[in-house]
C-alpha positions in Angstrom: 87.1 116.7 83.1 89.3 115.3 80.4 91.1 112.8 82.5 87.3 111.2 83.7 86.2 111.0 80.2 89.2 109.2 79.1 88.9 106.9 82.6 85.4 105.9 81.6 86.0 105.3 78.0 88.7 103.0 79.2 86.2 101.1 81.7 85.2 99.5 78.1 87.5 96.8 79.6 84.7 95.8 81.8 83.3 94.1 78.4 85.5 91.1 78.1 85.7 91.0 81.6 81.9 90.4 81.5 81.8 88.1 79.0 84.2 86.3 80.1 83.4 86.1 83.4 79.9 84.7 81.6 81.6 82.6 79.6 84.1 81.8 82.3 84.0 77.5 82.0 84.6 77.7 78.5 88.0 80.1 79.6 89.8 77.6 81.5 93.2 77.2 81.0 93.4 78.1 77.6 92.8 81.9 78.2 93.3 81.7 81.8 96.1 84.5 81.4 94.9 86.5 79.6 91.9 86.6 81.4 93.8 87.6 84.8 95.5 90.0 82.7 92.1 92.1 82.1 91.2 91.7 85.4 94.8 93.6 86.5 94.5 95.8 83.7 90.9 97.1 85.5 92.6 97.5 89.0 95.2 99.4 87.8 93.0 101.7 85.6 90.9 102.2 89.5 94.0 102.5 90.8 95.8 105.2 88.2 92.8 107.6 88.1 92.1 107.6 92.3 95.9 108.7 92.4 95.7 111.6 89.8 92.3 112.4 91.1 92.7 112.9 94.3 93.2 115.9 96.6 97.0 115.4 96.1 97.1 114.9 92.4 99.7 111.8 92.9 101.3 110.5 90.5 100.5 106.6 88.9 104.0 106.1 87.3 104.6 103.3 89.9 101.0 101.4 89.5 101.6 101.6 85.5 105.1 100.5 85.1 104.6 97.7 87.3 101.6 96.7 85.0 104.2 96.4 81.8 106.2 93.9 83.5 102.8 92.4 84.2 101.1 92.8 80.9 104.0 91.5 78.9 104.4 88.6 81.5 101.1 87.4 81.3 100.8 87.8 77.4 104.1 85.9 76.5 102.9 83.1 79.0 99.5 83.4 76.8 101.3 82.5 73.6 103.2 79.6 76.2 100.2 78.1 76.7 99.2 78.7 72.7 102.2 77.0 71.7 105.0 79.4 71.7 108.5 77.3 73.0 106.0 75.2 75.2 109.0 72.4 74.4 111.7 74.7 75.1 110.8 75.8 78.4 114.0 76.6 79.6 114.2 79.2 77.1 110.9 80.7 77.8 111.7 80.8 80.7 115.1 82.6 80.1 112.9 85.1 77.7 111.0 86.4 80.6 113.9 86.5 83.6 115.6 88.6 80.8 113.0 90.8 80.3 112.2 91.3 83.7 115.9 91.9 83.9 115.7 94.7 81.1 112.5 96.6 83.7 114.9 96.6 86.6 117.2 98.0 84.7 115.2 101.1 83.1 113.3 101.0 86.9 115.9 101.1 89.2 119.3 101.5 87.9 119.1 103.7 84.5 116.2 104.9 84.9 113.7 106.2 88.1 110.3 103.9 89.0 108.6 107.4 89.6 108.8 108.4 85.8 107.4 106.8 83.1 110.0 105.7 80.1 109.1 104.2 76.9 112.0 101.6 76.2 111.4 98.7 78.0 107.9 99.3 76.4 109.4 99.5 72.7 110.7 96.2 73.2 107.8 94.5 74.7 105.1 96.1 71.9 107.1 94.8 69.0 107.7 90.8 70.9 103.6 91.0 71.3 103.4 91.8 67.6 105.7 89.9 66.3 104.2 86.6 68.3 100.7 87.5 67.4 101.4 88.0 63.6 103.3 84.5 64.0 100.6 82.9 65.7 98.0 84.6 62.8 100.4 83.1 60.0 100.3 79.7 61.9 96.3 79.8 62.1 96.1 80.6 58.1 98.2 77.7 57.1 96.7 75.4 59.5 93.7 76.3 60.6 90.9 75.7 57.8 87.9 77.4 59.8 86.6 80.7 59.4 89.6 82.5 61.4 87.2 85.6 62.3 85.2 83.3 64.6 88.2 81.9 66.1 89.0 84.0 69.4 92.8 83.1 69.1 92.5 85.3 65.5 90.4 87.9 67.1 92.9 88.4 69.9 95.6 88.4 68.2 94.5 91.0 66.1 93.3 93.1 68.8 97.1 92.7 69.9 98.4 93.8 66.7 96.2 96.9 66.7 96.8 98.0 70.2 100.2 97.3 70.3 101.3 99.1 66.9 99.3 101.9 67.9 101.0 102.3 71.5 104.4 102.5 69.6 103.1 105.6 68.6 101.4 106.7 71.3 104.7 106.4 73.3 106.4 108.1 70.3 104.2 111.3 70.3 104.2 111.2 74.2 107.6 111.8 73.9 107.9 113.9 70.9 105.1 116.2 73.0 107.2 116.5 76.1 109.2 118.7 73.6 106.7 120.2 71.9 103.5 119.4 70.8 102.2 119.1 67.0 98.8 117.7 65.7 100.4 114.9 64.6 101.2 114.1 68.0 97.9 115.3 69.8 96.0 113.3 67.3 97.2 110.2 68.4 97.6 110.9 72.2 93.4 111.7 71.5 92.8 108.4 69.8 94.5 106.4 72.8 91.2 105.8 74.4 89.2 104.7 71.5 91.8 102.2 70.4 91.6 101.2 73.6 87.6 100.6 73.6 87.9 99.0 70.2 90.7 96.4 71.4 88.5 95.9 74.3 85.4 95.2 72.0 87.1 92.4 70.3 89.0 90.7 73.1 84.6 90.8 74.2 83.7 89.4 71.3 86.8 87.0 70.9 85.4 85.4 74.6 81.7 85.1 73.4 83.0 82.8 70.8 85.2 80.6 73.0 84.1 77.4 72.0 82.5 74.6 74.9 85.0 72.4 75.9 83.8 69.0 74.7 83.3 66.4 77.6 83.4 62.6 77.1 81.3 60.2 78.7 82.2 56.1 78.6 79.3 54.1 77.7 
């Protein structure tokens, strides 16, 4: 009963899906990534709770640690396309063969596909925070609009708070595989509100996508 009340909380991705899908001209390329990433995010949320619910009880580890390599894929090419080494590509580039590099490695040679380990996780959280509070700091000094109406801002915010807050979800995880404290059940509970609250503002964040300008010649 647990597990579907968490599942249906986390269908609260289905808002910016909505609204985006609504406001889907006005996405274009921009926000085309991080778009598709909300649309994986939903099949693999489908996909996670028909394994553990069905008559086998299977296990998801496979569906969800192929989505990291996804989810940090598609967000780093999200900051690309925002700016981030758009003129070094071959760097960029180099950024994400190495961290694909670093999931085979905890995947297939350190580590086992079939169980879920937090490392390769660690390390994408903190690049997601560290490029959204750099974009943020970009948007303050250059940016002289109201930054809550800007869905960059509002994104990258909802990164910061989801991605902080899975360090520590991943930290009591662990922690409770030992032995569980309150500490630790208290934020393994508040997973799937964080999650609905992210969601809320990535909703919000495509609502106030602005529409692209077009230009007619007289």
């Amino acid at each position: 009963m647990k597990s579907v009340f968490i599942f249906l909380i986390s269908q609260s991705i289905l808002l910016p899906i909505i609204t985006g899908l609504i406001s889907l001209r006005r996405v274009g390329r921009v926000y085309q990534p991080f778009f598709t990433l909300l649309l994986i995010g939903f099949l693999t949320e489908v996909i996670s709770f028909i394994l553990i619910q069905g008559r086998q009880g299977r296990s998801n580890a496979i569906s969800v640690n192929v989505y990291v390599l996804i989810e940090w894929t598609l967000i780093a090419w999200q900051f690309h396309v925002w700016g981030f080494l758009r003129q070094q590509k071959k760097l960029f580039y180099g950024l994400l063969v190495f961290s694909a590099l670093l999931w085979v490695a905890e995947n297939f040679i350190f580590g086992d596909i079939m169980n879920v380990v937090p490392y390769f996780r660690f390390y994408y959280f903190f690049l997601i925070v560290l490029l959204s509070v750099n974009k943020i700091n970009y948007m303050i000094t250059h940016d002289n609009r109201n930054l809550f109406r800007n869905p960059r801002f509002l994104i990258c915010i909802a990164f910061i708070i989801y991605f902080i807050f899975m360090i520590l979800y991943f930290w009591a995880y662990q922690v409770s595989r030992i032995g569980k404290t309150e500490i630790t059940s208290a934020i393994i509970f508040l997973m799937a509100y964080v999650n609905a609250l992210t969601n809320s503002i990535f909703a919000i964040a495509f609502l106030l996508i602005p529409a692209r300008v077009q230009f007619k010649l007289e």
